[in-house]
N, C-alpha and C positions, 0 to 999 in steps of 0.2 A: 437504627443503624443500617448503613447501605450494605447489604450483602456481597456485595462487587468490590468496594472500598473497605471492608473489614479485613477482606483475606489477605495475608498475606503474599509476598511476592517471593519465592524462592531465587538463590542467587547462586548461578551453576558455578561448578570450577571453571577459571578462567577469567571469569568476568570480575573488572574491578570498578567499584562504586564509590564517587570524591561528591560530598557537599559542601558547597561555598555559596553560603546566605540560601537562596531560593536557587541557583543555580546548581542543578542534579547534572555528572557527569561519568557516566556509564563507556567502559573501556573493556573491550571483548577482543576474540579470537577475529572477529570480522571487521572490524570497525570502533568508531569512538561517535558518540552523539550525546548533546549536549541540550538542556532544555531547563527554561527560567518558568518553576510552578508556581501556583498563586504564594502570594505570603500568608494567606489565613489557614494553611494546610502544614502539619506536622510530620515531616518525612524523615524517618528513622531508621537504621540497621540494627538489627537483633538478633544474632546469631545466625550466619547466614541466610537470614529474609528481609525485607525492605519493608516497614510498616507504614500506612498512612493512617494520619489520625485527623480529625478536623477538629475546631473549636467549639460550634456548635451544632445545633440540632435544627438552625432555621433553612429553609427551604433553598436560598441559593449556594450555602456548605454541605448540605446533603448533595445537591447538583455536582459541584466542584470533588467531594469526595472519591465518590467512582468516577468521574473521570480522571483525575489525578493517578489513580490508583492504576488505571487501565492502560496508560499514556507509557506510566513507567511500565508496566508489564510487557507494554509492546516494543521498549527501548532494550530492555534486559532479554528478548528475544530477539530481537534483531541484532544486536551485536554478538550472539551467540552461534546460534544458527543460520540468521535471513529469510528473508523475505522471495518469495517466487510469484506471478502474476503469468496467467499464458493465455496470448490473444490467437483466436481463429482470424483468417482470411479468408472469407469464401466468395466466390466468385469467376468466370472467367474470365483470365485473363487477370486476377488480385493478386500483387502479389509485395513482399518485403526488401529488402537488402540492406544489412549492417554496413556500413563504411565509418567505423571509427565511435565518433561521439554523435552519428548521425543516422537516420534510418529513410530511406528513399521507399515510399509506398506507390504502386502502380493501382490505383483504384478507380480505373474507368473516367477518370478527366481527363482534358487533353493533354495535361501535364504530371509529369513526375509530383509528389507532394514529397518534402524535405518535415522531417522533425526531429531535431535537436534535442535529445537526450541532456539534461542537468547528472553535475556531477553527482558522482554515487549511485547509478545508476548504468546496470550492463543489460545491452541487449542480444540476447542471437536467435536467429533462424535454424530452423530443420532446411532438408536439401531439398523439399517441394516447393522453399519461402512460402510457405502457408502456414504456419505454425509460429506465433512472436514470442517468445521467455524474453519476461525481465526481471531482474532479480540487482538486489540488493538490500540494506539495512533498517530504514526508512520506512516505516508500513505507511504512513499517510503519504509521503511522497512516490512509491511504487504505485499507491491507487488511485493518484493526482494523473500521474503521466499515464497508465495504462487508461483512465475515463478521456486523458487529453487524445489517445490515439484510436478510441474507439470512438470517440464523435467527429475523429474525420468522413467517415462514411458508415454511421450507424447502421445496422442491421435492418434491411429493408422489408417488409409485415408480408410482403404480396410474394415477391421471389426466396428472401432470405439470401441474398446478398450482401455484403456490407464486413465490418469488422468485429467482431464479439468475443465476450469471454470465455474462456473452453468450456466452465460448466452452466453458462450462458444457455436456457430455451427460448429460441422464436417461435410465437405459435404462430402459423401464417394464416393469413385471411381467404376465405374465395373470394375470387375474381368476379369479373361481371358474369351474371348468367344472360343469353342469348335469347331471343326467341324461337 
């Protein structure tokens, strides 16, 4: 039995949980998300917790088990409390600005870089714009767009310039030694 996929999934006040066929629909104080599980997985409510159960014991339903189990764990968090991801800018001259559903980064090209934020998705700055929060409901989409904005100007080995995640370490390299 997967240990991940056994446990139970607690379901806080507030959160409300609707199955229809494979489609699991999770309804919180933050948000609604919506997600189609596989069909060979048994998702159940039992006294305020979500059980998952699989069919069998063969190797790709052990797979699907915990993840299934962990999918919803992260949906009945996130509509409850959210999601937060916080990117560094380091550099001079780096730096951010929110304007709406869009985020203008100055990161040492000759141009402004523009990225477009997808719905469900808030971003803001601190007032040194070195500092990116984003926050919403979504953990696999929060950690899609904070990887999509951190490989615009990955964290450099030699300076450590670049964009990174705040508990993000660069270990840097030395330089050329001289003679």
């Amino acid at each position: 039995m997967s240990r991940i996929g056994k446990s139970p999934i607690n379901i806080p006040d507030g959160v409300d949980v609707k199955f229809s066929g494979t489609l699991i629909t999770i309804k919180g104080p933050k948000g609604e998300l919506k997600w189609n599980h596989h069909d060979s997985m048994k998702v159940a409510v039992q006294e305020k917790s979500i059980v998952v159960e699989r069919q069998s014991d063969a190797k790709p339903y052990r797979a699907l088990h915990g993840t299934t189990r962990s999918i919803i764990a992260n949906m009945v968090t996130g509509t409850s409390e959210g999601y937060k991801k916080v990117l560094n800018i380091i550099g001079v001259g780096y730096r951010a600005q929110v304007q709406g559903q869009k985020i203008s980064f100055s990161l040492g090209f000759s141009h402004p870089v523009e990225y477009a934020l997808p719905d469900g998705i808030k971003a803001s700055v601190d007032k040194k714009q070195i500092e990116l929060t984003l926050e919403g409901i979504d953990k696999q989409l929060i950690g899609q767009v904070a990887a999509n904005i951190r490989a615009l100007r990955p964290p450099n080995v030699y300076k450590g310039k670049g964009v990174r995640y705040s508990d993000e370490v660069v270990r840097l390299k030395v330089g050329k030694a001289g003679k």
